[in-house]
C-alpha positions as MATLAB code, in Angstrom:
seq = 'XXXXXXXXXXXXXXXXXXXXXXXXXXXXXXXXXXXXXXXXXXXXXXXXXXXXXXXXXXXXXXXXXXXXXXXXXXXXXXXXXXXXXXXXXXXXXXXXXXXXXXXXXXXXXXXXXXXXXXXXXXXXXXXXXXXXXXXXXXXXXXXXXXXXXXXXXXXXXXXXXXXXXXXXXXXXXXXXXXXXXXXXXXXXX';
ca = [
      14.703  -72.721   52.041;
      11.583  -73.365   49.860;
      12.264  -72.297   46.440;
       8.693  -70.285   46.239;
       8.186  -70.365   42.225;
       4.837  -67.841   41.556;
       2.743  -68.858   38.398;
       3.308  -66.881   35.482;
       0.255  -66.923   32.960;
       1.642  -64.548   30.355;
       5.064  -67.140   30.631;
       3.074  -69.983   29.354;
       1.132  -68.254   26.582;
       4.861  -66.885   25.312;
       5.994  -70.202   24.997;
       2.846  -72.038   23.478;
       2.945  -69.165   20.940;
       6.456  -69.134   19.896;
       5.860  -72.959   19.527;
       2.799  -72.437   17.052;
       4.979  -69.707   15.404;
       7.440  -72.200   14.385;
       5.179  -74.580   13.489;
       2.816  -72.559   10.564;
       6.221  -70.843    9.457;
       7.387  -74.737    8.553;
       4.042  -75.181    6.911;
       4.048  -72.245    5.120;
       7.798  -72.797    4.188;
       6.477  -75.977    2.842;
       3.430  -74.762    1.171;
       5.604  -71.671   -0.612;
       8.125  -74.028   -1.556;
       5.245  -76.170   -3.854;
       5.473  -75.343   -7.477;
       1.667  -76.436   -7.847;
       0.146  -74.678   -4.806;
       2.174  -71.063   -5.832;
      -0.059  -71.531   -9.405;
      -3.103  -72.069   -7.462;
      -2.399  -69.240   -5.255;
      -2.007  -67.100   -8.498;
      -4.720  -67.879   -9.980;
      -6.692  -67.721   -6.998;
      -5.628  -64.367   -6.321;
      -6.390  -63.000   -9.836;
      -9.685  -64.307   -9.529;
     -10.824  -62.778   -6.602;
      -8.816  -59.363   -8.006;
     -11.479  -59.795  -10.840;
     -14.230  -60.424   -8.454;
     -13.624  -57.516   -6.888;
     -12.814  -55.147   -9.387;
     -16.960  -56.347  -10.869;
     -17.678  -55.757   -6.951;
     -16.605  -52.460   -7.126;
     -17.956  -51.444  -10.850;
     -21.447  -52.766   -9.303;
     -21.016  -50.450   -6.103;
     -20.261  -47.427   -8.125;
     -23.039  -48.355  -10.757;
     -25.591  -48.688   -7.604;
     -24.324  -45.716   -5.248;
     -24.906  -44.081   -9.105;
     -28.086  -45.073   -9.455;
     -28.999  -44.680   -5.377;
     -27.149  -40.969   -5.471;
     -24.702  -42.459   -3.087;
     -21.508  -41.451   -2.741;
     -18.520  -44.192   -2.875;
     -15.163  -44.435   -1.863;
     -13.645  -43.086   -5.236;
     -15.976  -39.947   -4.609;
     -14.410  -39.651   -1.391;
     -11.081  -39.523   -2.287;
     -11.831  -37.209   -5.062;
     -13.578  -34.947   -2.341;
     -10.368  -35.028   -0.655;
      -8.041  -34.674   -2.936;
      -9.923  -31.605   -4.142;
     -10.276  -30.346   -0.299;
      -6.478  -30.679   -0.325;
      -5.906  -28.228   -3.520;
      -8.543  -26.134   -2.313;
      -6.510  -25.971    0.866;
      -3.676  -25.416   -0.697;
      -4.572  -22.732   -3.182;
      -6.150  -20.862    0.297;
      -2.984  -20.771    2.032;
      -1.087  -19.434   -1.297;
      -3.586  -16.556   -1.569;
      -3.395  -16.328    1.889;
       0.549  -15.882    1.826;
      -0.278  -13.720   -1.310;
      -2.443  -11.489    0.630;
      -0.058  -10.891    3.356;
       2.493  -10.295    0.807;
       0.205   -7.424   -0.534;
      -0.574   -6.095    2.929;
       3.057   -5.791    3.480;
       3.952   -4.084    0.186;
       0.441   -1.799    1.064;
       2.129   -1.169    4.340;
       5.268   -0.014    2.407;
       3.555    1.705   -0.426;
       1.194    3.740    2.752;
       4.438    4.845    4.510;
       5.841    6.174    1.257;
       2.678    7.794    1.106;
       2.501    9.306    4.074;
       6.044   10.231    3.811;
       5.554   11.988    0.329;
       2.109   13.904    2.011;
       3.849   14.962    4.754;
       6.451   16.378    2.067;
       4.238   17.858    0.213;
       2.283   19.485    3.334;
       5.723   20.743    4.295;
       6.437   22.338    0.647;
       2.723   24.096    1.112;
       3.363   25.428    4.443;
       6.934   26.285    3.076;
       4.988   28.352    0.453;
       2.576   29.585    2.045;
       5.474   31.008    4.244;
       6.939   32.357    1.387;
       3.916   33.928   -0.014;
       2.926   35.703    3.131;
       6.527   36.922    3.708;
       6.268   38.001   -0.305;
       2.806   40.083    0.329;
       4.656   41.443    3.715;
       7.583   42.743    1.481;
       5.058   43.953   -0.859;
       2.608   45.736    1.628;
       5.666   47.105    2.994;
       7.076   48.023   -0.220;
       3.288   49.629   -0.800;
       3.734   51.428    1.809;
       6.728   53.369    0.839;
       5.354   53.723   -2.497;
       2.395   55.608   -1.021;
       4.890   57.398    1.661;
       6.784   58.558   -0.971;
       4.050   59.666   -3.384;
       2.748   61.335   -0.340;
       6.301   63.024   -0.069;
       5.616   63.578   -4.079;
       2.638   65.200   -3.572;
       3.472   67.439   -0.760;
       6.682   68.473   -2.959;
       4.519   68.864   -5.779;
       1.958   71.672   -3.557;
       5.127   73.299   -2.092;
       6.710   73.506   -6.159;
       3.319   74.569   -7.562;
       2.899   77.027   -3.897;
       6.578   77.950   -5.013;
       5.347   78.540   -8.872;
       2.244   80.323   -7.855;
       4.460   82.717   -5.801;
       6.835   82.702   -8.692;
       3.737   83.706  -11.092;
       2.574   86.551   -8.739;
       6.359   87.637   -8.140;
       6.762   87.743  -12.043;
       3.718   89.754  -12.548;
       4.696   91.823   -9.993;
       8.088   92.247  -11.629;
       6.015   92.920  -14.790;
       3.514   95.507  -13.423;
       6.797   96.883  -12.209;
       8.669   97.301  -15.073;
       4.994   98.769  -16.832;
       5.196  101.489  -14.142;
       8.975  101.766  -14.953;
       8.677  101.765  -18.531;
       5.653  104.488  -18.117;
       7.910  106.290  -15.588;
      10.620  106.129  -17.551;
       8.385  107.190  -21.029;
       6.929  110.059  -18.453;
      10.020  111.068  -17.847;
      11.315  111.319  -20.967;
       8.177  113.008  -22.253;
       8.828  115.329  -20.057;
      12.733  116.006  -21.129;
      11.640  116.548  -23.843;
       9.520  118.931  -24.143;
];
């Protein structure tokens, strides 16, 4: 049997890289481990940190001058869309908060209304049942002063009668007494 090896591209870059891997960490294992060159490094850093930080005044003094915004007035922008964000969703959660306690304070509302409507109509009840008793009441009032009234014609019928029988009884006893004087005018003489 043939031993049927296929080429493998990515195999050979693997290696040749882990090879150069090796190699620059030595170097820089080397370098790092140099007293001198760490100095230079430092001082080569801070100088390009100052050259940058004058790079960076003389972008903001230019983007100033060109009404440009720069990278500072970004992030400001942001930050302040953030907060604004922020302060939206708290009034939003503030304003559901309210429409819930609205929602409570409305039912109680509605509740007391509907109370109240009830105590009207309750009154109202009342009141009409009141001016029933006191129609009614009226009424028997007026029956009875009717009654009143008829008793009253029939007394003052009765007292009429009882006039006219009296001066009967009167005209009576006048032709008794005159009878009676006749009669004794007449004994005696």
């Amino acid at each position: 049997m043939t031993n049927d090896k296929t080429y493998q591209p990515f195999e050979g870059i693997k290696r040749i890289s882990e090879m150069w891997e090796r190699q620059i960490n030595g170097l820089l294992y080397m370098v790092s481990d140099n007293n001198e060159f760490v100095k230079l490094l430092k001082s080569g850093t801070d100088g390009h940190a100052r050259y940058l930080e004058l790079l960076r005044k003389r972008q903001e003094l230019v983007a100033g001058v060109m009404n440009l915004p720069t990278k500072k007035d970004v992030a400001n922008v942001a930050k302040l869309s953030i907060q604004a964000e922020e302060k939206m969703d708290i009034l939003e959660e503030q304003i559901w908060n309210l429409q819930d306690s609205l929602g409570t304070v409305n039912k109680g509302n509605v509740e007391m209304f509907q109370e109240m409507v009830n105590v009207v109509k309750q009154m109202k009840d009342d009141f009409q049942q009141i001016e029933l008793n006191h129609a009614n009441e009226l009424s028997d009032v007026q029956v009875e002063l009717r009654e009143l009234k008829q008793n009253l014609s029939q007394l003052s019928e009765i007292k009429s009668e009882l006039e006219q029988m009296k001066n009967l009884f009167q005209e009576e006893k006048l032709k008794n007494k005159d009878l009676e004087l006749a009669v004794a005018g007449t004994t005696e003489s």
